[in-house]
N, C-alpha and C positions, 0 to 999 in steps of 0.2 A: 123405572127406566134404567137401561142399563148401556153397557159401549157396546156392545153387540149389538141392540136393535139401532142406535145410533149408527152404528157402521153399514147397515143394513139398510139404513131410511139415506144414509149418503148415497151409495150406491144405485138407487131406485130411482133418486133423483137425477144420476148423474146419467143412467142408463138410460131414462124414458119409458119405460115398461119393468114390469115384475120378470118377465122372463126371458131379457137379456137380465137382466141384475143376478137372478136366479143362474143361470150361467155362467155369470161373471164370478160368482159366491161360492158357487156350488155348493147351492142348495136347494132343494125341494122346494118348487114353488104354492105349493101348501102352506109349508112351513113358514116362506116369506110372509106371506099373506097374512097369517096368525101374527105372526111379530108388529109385522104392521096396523094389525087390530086393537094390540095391547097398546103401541103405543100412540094411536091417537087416541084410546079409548083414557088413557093417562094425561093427555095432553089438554082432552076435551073438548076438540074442535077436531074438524077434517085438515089433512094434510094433503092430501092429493087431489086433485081435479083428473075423474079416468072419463077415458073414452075409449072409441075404438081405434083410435089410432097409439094408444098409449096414456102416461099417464105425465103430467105436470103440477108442479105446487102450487100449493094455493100460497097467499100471500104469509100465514102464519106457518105453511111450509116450511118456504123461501126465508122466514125469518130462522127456523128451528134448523134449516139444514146450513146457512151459514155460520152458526154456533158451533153445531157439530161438528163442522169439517177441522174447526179449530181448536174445539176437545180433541179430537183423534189425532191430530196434526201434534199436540202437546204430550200426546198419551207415547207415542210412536219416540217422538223426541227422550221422553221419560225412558220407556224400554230400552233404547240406544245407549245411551247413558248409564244404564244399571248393568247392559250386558257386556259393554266394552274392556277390553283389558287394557292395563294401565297403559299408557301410549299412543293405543290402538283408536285414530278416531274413527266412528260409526256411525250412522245412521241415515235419511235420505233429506238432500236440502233441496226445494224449488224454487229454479231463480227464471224469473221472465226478462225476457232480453224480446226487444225490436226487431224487426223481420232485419234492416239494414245493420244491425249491431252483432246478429248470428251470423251472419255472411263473416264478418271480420273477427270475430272471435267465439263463435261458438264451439266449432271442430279443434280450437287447441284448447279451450276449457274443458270440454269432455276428456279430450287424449292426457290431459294433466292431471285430472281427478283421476280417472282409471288407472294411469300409473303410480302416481305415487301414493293415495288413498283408493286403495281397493275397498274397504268399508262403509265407504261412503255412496251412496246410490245417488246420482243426479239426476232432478227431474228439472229439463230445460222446457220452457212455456213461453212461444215465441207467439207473439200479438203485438198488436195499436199501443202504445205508450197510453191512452186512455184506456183503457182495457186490461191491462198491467198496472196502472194507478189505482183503479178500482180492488183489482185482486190485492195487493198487500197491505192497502189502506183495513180491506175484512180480514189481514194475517193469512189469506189462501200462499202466500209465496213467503217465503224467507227473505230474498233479496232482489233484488229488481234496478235494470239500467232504464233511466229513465232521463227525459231530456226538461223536466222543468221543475222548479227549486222548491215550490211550493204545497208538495205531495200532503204533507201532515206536518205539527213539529215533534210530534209523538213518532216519528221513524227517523233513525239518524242517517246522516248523507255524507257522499264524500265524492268531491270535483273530481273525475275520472280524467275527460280531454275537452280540447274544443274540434268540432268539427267543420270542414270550410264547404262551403255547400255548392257545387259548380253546375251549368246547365249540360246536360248528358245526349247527346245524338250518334248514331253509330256513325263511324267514320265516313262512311258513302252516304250520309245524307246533303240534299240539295238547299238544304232549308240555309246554313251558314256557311259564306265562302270559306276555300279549306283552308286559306292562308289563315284565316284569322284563328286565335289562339285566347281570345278574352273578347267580351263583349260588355256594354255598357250596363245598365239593371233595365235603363227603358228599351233597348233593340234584345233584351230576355222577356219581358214584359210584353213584346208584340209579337213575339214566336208562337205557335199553337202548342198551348203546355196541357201536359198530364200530370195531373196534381191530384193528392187525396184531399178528401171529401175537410169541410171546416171543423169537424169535431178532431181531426188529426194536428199532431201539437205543429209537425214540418211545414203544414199548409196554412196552420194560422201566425205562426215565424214568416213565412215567404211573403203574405198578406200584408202583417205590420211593416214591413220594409217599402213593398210597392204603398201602399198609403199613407207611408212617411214622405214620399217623393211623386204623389197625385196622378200614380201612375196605375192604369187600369189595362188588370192582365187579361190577354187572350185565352180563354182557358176554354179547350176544344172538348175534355172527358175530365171526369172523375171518377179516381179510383182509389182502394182501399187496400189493395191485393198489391204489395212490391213483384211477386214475379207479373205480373198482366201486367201494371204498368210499364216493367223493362221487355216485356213481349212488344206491344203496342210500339213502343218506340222503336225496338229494334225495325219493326214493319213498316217505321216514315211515317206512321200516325201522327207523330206530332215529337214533343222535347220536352223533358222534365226535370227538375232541380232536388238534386239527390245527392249525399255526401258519398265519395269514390267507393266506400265498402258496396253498393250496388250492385256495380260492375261485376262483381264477383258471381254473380247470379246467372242457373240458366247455360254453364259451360262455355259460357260466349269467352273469347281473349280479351285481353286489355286494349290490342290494337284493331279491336273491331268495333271500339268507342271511342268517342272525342269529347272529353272534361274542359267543360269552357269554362276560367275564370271571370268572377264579375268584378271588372275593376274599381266602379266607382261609388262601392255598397260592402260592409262585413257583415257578408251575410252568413252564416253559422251559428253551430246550436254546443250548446253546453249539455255535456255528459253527465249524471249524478247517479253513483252507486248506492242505492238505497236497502236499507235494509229492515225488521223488525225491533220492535225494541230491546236492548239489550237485556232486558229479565227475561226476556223470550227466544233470545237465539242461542243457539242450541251449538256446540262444541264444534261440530261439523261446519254447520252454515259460517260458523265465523272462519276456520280455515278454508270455504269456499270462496269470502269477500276476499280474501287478504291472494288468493292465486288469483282470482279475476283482476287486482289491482297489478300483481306483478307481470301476466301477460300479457295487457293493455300496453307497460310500459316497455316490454317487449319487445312486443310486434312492430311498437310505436319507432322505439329504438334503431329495429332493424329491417326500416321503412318495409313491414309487409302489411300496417296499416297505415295508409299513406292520408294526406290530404288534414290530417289533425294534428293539433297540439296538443301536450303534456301540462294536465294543470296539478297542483297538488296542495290541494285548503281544502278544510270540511267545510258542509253545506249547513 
């Protein structure tokens, strides 16, 4: 066994068929094939489930390709490091950030690495905070904005902000008279809300608050997707509980929403910049954490991320 068929058996699985993968590689899908011969014939069990629709892993697959990804992820790291010139950092870090966390700082994380580390290739992987928990938990991500404390004690953390969570309707909705400016947790609780599904950390935050206060929410859709849900509502579907970085979604203005505070609930979520463990992170990725912290207090600073606070204690 070697990195090559490893990178090869990544690939296959990431693609779903030999001849996208084969495309992706460029290589001869013969040759894939052979590769892939020797090394389940090494491994001693099957690694793919084919059909005709493609191909997916079987369970000792799925066990051998999340290894892998992590050997090549360390191997890449390693090269980086052997090839860089003294000063020079290199190499490529992925950091998953929250559909709502991209909106507010993704485009000046990119614009900051591209300028001042041109070496550095970043891969941004925006997902569900359960779904990002998953990936660095198996080392698939370098660093990861995640909103609950208890990821692992094997990755270290650090309190980014707090964020205040307000109910969201576009300005011309009928639903809440326009005078009003804040609303209680129980007249939020009776509105027709769109909320992601309970496996989402936002939805089971909003959960524990109304069932601290025996309060049984209206909840008209669930969804998983931040731009559908900010479609949905913009259309009078119904109202949703989303920190201000939303708004930014979808081109829409800031005054074609209306951010209702709850007054009589702190309802908001805790930010935590997480990362791999320190034998493992890689020159780059650490000067990746250290601009994502200086941004955040930024943007925070010079209110273009609005609606949070500044906290600053490791997790």
């Amino acid at each position: 066994m070697d990195f090559r068929q490893l990178r090869y058996f990544a690939q296959i699985v990431e693609s779903g068929s030999l001849s996208k993968a084969s495309r992706s590689l460029y290589v001869a899908q013969p040759a894939l094939s052979q590769q892939l011969a020797k090394l389940e014939d090494e491994v001693g069990r099957p690694l793919l489930n084919r059909s005709t629709r493609g191909v997916t892993p079987t369970e000792n697959g799925l066990a051998l390709y999340h290894h892998a990804r992590f050997m090549l992820r360390q191997l890449d790291h390693a090269l980086s490091i052997a090839r860089q010139d003294s000063g020079d950092v290199q190499g490529m870090v992925s950091i998953g950030l929250p559909a709502t966390t991209v909106q507010a700082i993704g485009t000046p994380l990119v614009r900051r690495i591209r300028t001042r580390f041109p070496g550095i290739m970043l891969n941004v992987v925006e997902g569900m905070s359960g779904h990002l928990t998953h990936m660095i938990r198996l080392c698939q991500l370098d660093l990861a904005i995640l909103f609950n404390s208890d990821v692992s004690s094997d990755f270290p953390s650090t309190v980014l902000l707090e964020e205040e969570l307000f109910v969201i309707l576009p300005s011309s909705s009928p639903l809440v008279a326009h005078e009003r400016t804040s609303l209680t947790l129980a007249e939020a609780a009776a509105l027709p809300l769109i909320l992601p599904t309970a496996t989402h950390g936002l939805r089971r935050r909003i959960a524990a608050e109304f069932e601290a206060r025996n309060l049984s929410a209206y909840v008209v859709a669930e969804i998983d997707s931040l731009s559908l849900v900010m479609s949905c509502v913009y259309e009078g579907i119904g109202v949703t509980i989303k920190p201000l970085s939303s708004l930014r979604l979808g081109g829409k203005r800031r005054k074609d929403w209306r951010a209702l505070a709850i007054t009589d609930a702190r309802l908001s979520r805790t930010n935590y910049l997480y990362s791999i463990n320190a034998d493992l992170l890689s020159p780059a990725a650490a000067v990746v954490a250290r601009e994502v912290r200086e941004i955040a207090r930024e943007l925070v600073l010079t209110e273009q991320w609005q609606g949070v606070t500044l906290v600053d204690r490791e997790g």
